[in-house]
ROFIVO-615725 format. One record per residue (C-alpha): residue in three letters; x negated, y, z. Coordinates in steps of 0.5 Angstrom, whole numbers, plus 500, padded with zeros to 3 digits. Example, Ala and Ser with C-alpha at 12.3 -4.5 7.8 and 13.67 -1.06 7.14 Angstrom:
! ROFIVO-615725
ALA475491516SER473498514
***
This chain:
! ROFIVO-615725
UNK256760750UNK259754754UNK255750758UNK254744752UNK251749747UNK246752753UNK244744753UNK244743745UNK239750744UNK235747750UNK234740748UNK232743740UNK227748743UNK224742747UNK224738740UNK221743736UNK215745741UNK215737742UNK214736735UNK210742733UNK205739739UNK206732736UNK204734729UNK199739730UNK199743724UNK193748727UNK187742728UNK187745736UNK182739740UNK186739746UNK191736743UNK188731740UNK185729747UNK192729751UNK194725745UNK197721750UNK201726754UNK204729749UNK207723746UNK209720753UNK212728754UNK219726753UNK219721758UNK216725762UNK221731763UNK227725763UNK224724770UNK222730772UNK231731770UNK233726774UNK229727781UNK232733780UNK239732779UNK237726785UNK235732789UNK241736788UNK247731789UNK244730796UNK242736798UNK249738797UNK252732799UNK248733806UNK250741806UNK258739805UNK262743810UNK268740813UNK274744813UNK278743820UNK282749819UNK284747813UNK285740815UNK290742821UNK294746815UNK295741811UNK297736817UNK302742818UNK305742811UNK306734811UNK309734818UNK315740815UNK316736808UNK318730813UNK322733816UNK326737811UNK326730807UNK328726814UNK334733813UNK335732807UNK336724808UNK330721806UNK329715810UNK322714811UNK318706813UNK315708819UNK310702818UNK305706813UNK306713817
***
């Protein structure tokens, strides 16, 4: 199942049970009371979603790990390509390097 049809099947179990509550086909009277919650539930959830999401982008931004080993490779990898364009004839700008 891909991701987008985990959401989908999610998002359709909320609206059923959402609805199922909105409409209250069984007569239940704390329903009637928290009338106002249950028609603001949506609402509530989106917030809920979005102070989560919030939370994961910068608890993973904030635990970011840099890769100085893998940065000193890379500058390695560079400096051989230049030298092998400069053996092959390519004249660099050294303004830009």
């Amino acid at each position: 199942m891909t991701k987008l049809m985990e959401w989908l099947f999610g998002g359709f179990l909320f609206v059923g049970a959402w609805s199922a509550l909105l409409f209250n086909p069984t007569d239940l009277k704390i329903i009637d009371e928290y009338r106002l919650c249950v028609l603001l539930l949506p609402v509530i959830v989106v917030g809920l979603f979005g102070i989560y999401a919030a939370s994961v982008v910068l608890w993973r931004v904030f635990t970011f790990n840099n890769c100085e080993e893998a940065a000193k490779e890379l500058q390695k990898e560079i400096q051989e390509a230049r030298e092998d364009l400069k053996r092959k004839g390519f004249i660099f700008d050294e303004q830009l390097t």
